[in-house]
C-alpha positions as CSV (number, residue, x, y, z in Angstrom):
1,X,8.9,26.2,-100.0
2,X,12.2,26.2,-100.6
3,X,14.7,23.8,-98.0
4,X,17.6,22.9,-97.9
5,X,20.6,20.8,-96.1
6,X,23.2,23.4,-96.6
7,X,21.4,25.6,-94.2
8,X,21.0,22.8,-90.9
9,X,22.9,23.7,-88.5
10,X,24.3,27.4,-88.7
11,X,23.1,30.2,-87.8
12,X,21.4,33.6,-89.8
13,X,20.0,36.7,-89.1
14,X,16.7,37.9,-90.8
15,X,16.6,41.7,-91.1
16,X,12.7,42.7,-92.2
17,X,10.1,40.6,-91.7
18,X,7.8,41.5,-94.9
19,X,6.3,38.6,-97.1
20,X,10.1,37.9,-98.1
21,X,11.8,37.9,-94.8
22,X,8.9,36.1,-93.5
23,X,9.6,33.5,-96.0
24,X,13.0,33.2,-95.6
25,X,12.4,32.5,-92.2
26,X,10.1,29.6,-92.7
27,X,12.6,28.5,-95.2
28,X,15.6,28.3,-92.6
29,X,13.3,27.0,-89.9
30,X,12.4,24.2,-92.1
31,X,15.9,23.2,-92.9
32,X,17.3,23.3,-89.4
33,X,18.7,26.5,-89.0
34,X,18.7,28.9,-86.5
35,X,17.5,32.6,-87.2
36,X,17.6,35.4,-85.5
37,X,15.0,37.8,-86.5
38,X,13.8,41.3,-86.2
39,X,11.2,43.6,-88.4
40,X,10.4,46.8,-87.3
41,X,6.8,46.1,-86.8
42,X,5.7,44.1,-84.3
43,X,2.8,42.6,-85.4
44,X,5.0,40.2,-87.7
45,X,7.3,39.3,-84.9
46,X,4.3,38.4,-82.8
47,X,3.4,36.0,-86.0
48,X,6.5,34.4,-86.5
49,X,6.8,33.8,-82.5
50,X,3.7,31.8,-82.6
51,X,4.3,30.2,-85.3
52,X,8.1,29.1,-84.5
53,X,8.0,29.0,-80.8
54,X,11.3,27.2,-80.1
55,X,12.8,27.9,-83.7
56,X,13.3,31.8,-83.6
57,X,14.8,34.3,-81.5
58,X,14.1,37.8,-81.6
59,X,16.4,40.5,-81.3
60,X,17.3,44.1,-82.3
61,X,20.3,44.4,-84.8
62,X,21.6,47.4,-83.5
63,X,21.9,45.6,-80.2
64,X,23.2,42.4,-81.6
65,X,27.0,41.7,-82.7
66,X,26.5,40.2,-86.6
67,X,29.6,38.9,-86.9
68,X,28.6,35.1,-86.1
69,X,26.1,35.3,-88.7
């Protein structure tokens, strides 16, 4: 996996939560981000929730304002 220290301490959204979004969560997880996430499915939300309990939020993008991403 890719990580790295550019990425602690900001903040990014992750629209789609396929094998690559998935990934790129994990990715900014491990290097201290904080992501916002949302796939259409929710059977990879559900996933990603367990698996990042206190690491990822969830949250429609139509309902969320993008511009501190």
């Amino acid at each position: 996996m890719i990580t790295g220290s550019a990425f602690a301490g900001k903040r990014y959204a992750v629209l789609g939560l396929a094998r690559s979004g998935a990934a790129a969560v994990a990715s900014l997880v491990a290097s201290g981000a904080a992501v916002t996430a949302w796939g259409a499915r929710e059977g990879p939300r559900l996933a990603l929730a367990a698996r990042y309990p206190d690491a990822v939020t969830f949250e429609d993008p139509l309902a969320l304002d993008l511009s501190g991403f």
